[in-house]
mmCIF file of the N, C-alpha and C atoms, coordinates in Angstrom:
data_MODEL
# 
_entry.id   MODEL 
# 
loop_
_atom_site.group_PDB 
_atom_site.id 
_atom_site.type_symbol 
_atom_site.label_atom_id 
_atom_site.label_alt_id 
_atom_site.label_comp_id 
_atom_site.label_asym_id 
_atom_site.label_entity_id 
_atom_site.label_seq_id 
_atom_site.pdbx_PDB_ins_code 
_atom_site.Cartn_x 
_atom_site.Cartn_y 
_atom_site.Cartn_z 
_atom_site.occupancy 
_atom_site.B_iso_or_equiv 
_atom_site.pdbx_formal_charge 
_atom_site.auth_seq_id 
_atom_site.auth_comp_id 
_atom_site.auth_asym_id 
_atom_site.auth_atom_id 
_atom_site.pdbx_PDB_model_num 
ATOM 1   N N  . UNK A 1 1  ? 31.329  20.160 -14.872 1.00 0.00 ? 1  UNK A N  1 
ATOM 2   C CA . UNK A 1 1  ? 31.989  18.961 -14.441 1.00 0.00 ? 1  UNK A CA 1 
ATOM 3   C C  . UNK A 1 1  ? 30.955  18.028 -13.812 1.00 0.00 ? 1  UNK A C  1 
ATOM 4   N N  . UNK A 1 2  ? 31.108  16.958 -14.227 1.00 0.00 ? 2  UNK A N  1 
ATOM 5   C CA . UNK A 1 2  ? 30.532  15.916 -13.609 1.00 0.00 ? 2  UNK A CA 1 
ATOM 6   C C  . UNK A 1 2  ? 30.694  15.253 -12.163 1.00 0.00 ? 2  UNK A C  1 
ATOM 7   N N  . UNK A 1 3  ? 29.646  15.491 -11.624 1.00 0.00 ? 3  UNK A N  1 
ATOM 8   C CA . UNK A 1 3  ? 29.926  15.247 -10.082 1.00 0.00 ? 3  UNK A CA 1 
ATOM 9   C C  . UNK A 1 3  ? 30.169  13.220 -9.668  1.00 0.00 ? 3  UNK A C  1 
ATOM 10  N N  . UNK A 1 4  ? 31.254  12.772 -8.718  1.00 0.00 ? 4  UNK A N  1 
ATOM 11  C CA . UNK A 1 4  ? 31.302  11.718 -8.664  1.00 0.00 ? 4  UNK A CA 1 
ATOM 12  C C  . UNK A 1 4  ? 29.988  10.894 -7.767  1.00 0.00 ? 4  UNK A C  1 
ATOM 13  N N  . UNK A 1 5  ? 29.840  9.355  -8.227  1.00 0.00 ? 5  UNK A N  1 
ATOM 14  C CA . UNK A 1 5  ? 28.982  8.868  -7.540  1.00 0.00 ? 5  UNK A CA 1 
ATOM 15  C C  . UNK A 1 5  ? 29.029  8.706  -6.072  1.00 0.00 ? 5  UNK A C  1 
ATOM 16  N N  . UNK A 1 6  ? 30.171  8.889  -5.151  1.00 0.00 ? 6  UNK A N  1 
ATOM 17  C CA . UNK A 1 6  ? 30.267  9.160  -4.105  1.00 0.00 ? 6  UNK A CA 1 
ATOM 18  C C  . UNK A 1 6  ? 29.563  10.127 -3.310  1.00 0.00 ? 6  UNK A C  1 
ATOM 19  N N  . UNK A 1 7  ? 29.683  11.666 -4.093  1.00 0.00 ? 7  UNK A N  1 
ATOM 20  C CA . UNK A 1 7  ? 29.553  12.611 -4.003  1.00 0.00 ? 7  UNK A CA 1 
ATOM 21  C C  . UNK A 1 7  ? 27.935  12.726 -3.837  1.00 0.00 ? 7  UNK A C  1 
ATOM 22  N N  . UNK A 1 8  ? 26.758  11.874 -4.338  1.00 0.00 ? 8  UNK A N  1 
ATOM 23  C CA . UNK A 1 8  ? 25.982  11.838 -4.486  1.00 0.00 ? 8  UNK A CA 1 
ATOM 24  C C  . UNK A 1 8  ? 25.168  11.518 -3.042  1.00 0.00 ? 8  UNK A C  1 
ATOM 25  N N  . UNK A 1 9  ? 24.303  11.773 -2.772  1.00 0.00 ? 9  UNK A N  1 
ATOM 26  C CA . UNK A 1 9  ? 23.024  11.227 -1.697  1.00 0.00 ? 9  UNK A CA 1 
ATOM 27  C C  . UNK A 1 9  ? 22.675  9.584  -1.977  1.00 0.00 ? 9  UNK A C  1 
ATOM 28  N N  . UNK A 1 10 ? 22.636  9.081  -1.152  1.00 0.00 ? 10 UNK A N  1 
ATOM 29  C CA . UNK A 1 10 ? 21.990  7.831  -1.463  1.00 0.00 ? 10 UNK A CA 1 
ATOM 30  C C  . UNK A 1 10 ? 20.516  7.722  -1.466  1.00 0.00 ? 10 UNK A C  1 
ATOM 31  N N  . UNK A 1 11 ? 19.605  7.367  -2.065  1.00 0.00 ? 11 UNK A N  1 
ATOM 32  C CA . UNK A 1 11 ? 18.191  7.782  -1.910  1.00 0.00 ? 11 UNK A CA 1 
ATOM 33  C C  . UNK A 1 11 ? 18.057  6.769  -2.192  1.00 0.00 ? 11 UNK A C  1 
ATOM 34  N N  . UNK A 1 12 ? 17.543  5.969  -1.205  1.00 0.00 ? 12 UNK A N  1 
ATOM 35  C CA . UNK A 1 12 ? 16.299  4.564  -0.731  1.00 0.00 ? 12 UNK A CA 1 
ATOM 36  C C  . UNK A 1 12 ? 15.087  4.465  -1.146  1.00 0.00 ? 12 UNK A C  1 
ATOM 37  N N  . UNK A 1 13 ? 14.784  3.469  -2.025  1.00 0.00 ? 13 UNK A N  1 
ATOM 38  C CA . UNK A 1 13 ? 12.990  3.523  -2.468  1.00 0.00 ? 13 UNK A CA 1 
ATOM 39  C C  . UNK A 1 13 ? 12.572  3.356  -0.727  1.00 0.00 ? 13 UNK A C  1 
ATOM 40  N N  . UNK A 1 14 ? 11.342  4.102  -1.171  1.00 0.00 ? 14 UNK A N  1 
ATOM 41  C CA . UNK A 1 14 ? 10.404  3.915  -0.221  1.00 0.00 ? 14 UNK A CA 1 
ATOM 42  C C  . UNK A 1 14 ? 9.293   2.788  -0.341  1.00 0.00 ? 14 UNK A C  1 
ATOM 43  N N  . UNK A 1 15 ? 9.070   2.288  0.591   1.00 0.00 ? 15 UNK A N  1 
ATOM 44  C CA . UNK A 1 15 ? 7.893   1.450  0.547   1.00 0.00 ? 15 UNK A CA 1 
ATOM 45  C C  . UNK A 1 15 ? 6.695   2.158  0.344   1.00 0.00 ? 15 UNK A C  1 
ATOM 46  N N  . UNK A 1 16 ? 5.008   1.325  -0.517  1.00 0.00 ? 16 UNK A N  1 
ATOM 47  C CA . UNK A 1 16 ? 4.059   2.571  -0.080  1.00 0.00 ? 16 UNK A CA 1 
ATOM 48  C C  . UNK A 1 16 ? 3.395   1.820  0.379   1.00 0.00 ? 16 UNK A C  1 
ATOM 49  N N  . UNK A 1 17 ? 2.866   2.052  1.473   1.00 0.00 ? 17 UNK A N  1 
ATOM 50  C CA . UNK A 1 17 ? 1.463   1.886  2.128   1.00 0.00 ? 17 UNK A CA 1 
ATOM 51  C C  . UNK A 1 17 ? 0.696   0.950  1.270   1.00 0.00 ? 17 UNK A C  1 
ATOM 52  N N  . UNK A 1 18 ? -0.176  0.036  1.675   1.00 0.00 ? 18 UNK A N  1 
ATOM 53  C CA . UNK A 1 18 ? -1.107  -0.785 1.226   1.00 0.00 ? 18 UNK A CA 1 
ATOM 54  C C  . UNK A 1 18 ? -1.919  0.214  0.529   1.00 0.00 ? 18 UNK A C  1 
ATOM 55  N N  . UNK A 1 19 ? -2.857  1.209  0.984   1.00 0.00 ? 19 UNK A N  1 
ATOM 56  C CA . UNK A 1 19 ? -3.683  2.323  0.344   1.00 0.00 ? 19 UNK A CA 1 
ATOM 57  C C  . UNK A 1 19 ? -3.086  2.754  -0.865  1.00 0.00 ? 19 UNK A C  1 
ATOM 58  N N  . UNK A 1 20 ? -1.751  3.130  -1.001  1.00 0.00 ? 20 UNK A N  1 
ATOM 59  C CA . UNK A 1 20 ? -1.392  3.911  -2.121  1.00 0.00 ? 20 UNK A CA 1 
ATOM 60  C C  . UNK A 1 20 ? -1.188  2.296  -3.245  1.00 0.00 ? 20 UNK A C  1 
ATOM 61  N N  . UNK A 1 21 ? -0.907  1.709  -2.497  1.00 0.00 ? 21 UNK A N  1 
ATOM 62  C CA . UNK A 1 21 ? -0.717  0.137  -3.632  1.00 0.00 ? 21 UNK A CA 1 
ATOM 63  C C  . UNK A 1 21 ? -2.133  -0.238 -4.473  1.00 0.00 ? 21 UNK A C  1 
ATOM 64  N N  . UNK A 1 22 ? -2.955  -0.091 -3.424  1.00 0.00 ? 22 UNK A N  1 
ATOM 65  C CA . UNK A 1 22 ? -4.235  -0.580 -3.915  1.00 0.00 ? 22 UNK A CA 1 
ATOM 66  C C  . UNK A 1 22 ? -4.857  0.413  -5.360  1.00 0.00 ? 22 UNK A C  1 
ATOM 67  N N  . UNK A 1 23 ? -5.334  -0.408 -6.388  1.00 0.00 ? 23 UNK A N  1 
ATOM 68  C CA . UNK A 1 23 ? -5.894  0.821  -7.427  1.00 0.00 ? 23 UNK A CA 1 
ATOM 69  C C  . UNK A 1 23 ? -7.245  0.125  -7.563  1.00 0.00 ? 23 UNK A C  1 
ATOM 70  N N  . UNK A 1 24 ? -7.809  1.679  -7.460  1.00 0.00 ? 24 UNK A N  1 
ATOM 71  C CA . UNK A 1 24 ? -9.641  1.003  -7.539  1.00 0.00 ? 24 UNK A CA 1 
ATOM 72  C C  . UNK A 1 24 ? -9.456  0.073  -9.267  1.00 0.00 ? 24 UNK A C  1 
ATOM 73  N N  . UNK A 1 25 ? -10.878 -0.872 -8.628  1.00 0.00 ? 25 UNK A N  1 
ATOM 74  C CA . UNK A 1 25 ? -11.297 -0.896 -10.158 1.00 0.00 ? 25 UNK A CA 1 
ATOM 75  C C  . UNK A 1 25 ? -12.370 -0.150 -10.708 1.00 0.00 ? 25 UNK A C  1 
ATOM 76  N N  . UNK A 1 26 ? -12.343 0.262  -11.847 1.00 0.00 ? 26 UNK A N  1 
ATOM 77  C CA . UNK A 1 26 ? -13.564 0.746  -12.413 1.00 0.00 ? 26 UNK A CA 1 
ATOM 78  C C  . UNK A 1 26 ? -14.861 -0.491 -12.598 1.00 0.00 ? 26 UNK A C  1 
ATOM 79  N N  . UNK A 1 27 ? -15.780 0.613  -11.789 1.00 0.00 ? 27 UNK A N  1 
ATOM 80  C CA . UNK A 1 27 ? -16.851 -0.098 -12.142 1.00 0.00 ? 27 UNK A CA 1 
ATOM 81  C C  . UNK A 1 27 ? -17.749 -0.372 -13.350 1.00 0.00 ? 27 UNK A C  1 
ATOM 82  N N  . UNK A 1 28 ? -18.829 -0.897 -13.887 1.00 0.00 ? 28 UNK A N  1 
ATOM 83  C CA . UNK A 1 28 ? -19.227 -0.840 -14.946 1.00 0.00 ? 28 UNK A CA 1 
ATOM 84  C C  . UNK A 1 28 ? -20.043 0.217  -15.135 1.00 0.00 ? 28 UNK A C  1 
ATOM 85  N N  . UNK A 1 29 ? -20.865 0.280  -13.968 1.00 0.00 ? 29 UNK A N  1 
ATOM 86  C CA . UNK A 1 29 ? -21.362 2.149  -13.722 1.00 0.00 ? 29 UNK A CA 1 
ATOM 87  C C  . UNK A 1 29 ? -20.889 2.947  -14.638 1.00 0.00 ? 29 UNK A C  1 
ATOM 88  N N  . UNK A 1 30 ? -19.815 3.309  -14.438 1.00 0.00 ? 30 UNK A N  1 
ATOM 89  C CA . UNK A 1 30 ? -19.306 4.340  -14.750 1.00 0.00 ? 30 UNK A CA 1 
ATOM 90  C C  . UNK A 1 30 ? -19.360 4.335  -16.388 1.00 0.00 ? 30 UNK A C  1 
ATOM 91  N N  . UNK A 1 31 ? -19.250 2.944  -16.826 1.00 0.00 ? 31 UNK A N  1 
ATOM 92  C CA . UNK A 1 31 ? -19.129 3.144  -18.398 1.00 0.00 ? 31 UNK A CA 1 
ATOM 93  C C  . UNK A 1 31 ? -20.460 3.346  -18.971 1.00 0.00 ? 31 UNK A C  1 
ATOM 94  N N  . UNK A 1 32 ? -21.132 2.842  -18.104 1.00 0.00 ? 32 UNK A N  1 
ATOM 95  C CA . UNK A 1 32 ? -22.461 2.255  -18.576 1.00 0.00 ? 32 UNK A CA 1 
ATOM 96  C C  . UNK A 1 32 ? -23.321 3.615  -18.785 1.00 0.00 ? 32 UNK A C  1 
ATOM 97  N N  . UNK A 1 33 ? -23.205 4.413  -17.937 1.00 0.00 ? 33 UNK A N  1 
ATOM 98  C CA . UNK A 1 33 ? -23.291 5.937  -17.814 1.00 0.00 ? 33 UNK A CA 1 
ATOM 99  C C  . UNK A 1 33 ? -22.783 6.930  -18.860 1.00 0.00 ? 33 UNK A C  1 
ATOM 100 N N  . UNK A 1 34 ? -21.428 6.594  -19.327 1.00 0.00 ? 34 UNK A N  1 
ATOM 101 C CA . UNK A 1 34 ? -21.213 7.508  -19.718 1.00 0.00 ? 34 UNK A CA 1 
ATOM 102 C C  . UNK A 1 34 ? -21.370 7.341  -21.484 1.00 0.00 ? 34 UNK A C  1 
ATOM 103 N N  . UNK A 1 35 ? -21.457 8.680  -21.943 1.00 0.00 ? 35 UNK A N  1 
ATOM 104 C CA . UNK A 1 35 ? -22.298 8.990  -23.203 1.00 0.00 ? 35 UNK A CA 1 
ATOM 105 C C  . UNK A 1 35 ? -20.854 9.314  -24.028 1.00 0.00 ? 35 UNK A C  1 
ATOM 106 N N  . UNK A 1 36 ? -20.333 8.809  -25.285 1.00 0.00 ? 36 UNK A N  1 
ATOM 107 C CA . UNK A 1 36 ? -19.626 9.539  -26.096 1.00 0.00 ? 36 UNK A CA 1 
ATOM 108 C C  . UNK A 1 36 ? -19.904 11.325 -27.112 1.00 0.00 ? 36 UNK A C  1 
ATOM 109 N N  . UNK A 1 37 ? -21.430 10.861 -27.119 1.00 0.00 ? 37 UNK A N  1 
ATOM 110 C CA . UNK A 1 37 ? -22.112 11.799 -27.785 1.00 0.00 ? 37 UNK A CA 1 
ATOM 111 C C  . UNK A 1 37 ? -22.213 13.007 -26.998 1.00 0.00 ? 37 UNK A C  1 
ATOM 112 N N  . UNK A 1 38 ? -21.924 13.414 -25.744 1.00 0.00 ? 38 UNK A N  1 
ATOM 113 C CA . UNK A 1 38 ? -21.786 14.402 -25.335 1.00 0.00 ? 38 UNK A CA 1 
ATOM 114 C C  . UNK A 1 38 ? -20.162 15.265 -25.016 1.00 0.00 ? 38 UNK A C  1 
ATOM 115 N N  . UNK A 1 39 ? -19.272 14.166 -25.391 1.00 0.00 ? 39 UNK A N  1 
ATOM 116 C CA . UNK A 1 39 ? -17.815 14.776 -25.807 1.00 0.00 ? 39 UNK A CA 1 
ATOM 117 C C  . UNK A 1 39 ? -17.359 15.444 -27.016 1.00 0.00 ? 39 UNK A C  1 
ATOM 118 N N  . UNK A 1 40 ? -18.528 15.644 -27.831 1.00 0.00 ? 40 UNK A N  1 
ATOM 119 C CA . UNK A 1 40 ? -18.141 15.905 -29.165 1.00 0.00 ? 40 UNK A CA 1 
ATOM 120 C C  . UNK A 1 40 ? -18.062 17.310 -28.783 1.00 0.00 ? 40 UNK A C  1 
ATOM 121 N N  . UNK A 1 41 ? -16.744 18.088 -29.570 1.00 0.00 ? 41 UNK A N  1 
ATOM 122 C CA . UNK A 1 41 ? -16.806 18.915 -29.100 1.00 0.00 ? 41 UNK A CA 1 
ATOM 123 C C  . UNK A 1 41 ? -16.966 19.924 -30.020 1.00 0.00 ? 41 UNK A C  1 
ATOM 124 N N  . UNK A 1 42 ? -17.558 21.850 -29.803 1.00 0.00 ? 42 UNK A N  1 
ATOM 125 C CA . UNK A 1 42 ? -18.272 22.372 -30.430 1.00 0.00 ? 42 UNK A CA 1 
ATOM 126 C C  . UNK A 1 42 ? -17.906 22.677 -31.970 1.00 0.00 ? 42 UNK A C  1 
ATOM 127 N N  . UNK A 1 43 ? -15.986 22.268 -32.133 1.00 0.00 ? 43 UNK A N  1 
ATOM 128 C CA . UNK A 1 43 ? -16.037 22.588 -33.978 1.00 0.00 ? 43 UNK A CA 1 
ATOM 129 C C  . UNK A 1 43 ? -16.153 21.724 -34.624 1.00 0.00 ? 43 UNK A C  1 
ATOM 130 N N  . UNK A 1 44 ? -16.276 20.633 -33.974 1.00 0.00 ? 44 UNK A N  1 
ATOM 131 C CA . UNK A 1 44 ? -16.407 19.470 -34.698 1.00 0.00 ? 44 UNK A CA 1 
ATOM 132 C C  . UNK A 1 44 ? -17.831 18.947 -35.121 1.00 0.00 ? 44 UNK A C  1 
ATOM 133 N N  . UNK A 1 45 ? -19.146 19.718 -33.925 1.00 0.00 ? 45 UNK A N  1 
ATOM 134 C CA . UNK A 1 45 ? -20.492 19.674 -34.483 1.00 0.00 ? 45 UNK A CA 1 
ATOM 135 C C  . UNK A 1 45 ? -20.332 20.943 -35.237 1.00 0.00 ? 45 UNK A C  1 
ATOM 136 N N  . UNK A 1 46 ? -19.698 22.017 -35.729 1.00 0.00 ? 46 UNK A N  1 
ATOM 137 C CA . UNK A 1 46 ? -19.935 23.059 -36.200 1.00 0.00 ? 46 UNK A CA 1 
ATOM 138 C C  . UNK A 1 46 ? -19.373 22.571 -37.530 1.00 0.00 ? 46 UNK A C  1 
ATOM 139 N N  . UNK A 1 47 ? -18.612 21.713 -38.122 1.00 0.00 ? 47 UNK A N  1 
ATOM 140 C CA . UNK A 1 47 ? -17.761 21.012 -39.450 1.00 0.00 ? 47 UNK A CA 1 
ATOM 141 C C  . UNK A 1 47 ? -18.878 20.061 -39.772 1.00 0.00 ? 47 UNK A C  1 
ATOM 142 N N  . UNK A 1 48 ? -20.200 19.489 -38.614 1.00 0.00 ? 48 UNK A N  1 
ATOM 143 C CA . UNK A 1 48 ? -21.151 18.703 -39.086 1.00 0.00 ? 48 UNK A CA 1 
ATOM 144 C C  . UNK A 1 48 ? -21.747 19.556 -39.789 1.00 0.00 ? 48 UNK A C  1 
ATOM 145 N N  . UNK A 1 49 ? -22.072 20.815 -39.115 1.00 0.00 ? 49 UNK A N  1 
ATOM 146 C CA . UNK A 1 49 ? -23.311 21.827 -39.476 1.00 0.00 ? 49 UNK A CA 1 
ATOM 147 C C  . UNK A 1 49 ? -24.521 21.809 -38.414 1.00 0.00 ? 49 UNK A C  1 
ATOM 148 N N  . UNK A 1 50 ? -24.171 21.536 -37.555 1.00 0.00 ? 50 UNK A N  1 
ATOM 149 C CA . UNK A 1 50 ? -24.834 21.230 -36.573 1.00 0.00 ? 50 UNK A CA 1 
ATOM 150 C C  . UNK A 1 50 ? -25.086 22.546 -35.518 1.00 0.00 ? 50 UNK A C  1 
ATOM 151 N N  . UNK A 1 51 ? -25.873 23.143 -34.952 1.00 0.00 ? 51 UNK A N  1 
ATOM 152 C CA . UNK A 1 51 ? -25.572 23.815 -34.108 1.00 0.00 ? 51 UNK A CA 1 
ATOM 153 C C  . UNK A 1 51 ? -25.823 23.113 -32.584 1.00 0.00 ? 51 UNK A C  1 
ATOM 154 N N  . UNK A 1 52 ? -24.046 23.593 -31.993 1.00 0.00 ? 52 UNK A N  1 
ATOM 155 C CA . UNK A 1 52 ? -23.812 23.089 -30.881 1.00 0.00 ? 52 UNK A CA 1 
ATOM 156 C C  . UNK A 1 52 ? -25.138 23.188 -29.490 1.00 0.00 ? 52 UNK A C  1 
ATOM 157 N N  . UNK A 1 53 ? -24.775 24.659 -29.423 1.00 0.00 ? 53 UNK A N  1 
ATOM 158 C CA . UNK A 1 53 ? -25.953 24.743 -28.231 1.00 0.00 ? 53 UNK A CA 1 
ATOM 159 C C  . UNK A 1 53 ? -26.972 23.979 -28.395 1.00 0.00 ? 53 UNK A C  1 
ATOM 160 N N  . UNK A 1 54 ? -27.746 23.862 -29.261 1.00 0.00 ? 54 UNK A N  1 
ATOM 161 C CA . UNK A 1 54 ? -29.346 22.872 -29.613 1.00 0.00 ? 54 UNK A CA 1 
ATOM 162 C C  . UNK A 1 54 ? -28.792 21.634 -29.401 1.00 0.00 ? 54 UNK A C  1 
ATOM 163 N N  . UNK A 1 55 ? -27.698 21.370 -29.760 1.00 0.00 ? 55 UNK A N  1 
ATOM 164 C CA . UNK A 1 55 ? -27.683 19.601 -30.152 1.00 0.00 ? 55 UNK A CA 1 
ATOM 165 C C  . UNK A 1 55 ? -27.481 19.350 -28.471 1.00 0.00 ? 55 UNK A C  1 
ATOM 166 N N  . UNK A 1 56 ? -26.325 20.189 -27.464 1.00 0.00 ? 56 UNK A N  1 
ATOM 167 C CA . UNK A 1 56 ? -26.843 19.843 -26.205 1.00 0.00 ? 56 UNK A CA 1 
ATOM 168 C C  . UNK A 1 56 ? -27.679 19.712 -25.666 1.00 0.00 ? 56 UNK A C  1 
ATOM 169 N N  . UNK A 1 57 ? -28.349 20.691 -26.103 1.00 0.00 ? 57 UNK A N  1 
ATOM 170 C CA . UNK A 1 57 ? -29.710 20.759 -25.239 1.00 0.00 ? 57 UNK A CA 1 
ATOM 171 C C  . UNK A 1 57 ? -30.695 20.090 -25.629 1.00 0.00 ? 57 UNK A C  1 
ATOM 172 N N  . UNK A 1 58 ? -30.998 19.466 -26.761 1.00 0.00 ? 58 UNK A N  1 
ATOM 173 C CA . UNK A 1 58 ? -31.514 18.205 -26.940 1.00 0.00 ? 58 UNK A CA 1 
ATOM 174 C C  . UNK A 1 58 ? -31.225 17.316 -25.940 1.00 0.00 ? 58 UNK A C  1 
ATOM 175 N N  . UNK A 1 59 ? -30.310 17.295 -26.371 1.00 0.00 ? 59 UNK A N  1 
ATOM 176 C CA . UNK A 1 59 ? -29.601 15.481 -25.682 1.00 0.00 ? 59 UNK A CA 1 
ATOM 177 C C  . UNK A 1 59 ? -30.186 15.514 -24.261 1.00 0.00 ? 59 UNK A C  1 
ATOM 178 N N  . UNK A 1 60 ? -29.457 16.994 -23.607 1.00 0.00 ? 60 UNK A N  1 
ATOM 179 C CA . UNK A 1 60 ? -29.918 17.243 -22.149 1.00 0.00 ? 60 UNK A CA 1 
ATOM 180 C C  . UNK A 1 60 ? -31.206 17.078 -21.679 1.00 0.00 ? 60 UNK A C  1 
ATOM 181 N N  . UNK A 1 61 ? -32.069 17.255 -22.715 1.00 0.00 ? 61 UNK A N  1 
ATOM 182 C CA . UNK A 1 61 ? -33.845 17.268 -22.205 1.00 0.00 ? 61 UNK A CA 1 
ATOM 183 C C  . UNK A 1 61 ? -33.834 15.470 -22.591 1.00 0.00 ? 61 UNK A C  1 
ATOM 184 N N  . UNK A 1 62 ? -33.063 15.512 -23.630 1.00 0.00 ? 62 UNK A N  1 
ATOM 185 C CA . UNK A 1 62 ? -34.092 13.586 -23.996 1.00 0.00 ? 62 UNK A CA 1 
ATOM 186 C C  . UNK A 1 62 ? -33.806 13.237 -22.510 1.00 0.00 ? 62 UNK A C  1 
ATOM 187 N N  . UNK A 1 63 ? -32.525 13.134 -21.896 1.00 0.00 ? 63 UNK A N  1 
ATOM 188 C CA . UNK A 1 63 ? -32.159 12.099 -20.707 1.00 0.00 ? 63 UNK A CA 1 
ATOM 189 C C  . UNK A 1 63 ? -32.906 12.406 -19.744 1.00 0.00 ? 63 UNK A C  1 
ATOM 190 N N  . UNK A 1 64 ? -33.188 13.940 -19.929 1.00 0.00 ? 64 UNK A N  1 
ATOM 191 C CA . UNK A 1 64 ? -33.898 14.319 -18.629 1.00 0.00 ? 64 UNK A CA 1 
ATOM 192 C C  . UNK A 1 64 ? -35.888 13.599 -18.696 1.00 0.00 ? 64 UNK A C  1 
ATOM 193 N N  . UNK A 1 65 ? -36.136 13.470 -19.769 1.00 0.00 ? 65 UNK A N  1 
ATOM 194 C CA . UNK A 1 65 ? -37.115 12.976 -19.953 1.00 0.00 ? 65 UNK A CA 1 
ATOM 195 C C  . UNK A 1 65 ? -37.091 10.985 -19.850 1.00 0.00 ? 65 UNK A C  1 
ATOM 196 N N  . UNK A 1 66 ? -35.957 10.491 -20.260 1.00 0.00 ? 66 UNK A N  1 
ATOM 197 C CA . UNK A 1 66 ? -35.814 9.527  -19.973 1.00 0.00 ? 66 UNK A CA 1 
ATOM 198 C C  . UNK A 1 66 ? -36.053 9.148  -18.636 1.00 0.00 ? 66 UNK A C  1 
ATOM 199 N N  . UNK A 1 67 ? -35.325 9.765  -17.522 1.00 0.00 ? 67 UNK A N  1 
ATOM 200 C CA . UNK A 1 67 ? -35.186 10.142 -16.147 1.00 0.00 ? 67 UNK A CA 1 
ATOM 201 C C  . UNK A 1 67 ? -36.647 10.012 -15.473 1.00 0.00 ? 67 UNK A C  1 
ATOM 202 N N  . UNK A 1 68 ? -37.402 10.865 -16.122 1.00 0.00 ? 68 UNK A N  1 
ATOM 203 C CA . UNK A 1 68 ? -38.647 11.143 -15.232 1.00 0.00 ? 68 UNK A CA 1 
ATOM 204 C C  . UNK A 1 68 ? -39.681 10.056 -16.212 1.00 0.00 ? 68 UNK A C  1 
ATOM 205 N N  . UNK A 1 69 ? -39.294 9.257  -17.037 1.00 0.00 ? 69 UNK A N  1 
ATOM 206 C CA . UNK A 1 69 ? -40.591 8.054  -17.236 1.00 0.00 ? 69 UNK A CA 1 
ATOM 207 C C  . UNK A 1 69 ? -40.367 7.087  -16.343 1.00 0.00 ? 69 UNK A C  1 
ATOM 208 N N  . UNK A 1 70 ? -39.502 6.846  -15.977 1.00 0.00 ? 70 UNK A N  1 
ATOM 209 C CA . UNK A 1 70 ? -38.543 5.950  -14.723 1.00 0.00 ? 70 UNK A CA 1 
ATOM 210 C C  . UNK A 1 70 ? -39.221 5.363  -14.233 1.00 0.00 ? 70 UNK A C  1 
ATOM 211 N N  . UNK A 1 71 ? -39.774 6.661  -13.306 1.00 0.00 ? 71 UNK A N  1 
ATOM 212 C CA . UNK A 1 71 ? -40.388 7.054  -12.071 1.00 0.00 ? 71 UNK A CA 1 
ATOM 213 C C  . UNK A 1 71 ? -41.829 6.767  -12.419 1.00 0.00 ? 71 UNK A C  1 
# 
C-alpha cells in the first residue's frame, strides 16, 4: 500500500556553505602534464604487438631524461 503524502516527513533542502558551492577550476597544469600515451592500457598495446612493460619503461626513462636536461 501506498503510504499518504501526509504521512510522509517533510525534508527541507539544505543550504550549502559557500566552500561546498565553490568548484575549483582546473588548471592548465594539469592538462599540460598529462600524457594520453601512458593510459593505454596493457591489451590494447598487446593487440598493437607491443610489449607493455618496455613500452612503459621507455616512456618512463625518456621523461626522466627529459627532466634532468632541464637542469
Amino acid at each position: 500500500m501506498r503510504p499518504e503524502l501526509d504521512d510522509r516527513e517533510e525534508v527541507s533542502p539544505v543550504k550549502k556553505s559557500r566552500k561546498t558551492r565553490r568548484r575549483k577550476k582546473k588548471s592548465y597544469e594539469q592538462f599540460k602534464n598529462f600524457n594520453r600515451t601512458t593510459d593505454i592500457s596493457d591489451d590494447r598495446l598487446r593487440a598493437y604487438g607491443v610489449n607493455p612493460k618496455k613500452y612503459k619503461n621507455k616512456l618512463y626513462h625518456r621523461q626522466q631524461n627529459k627532466n634532468d636536461s632541464e637542469y
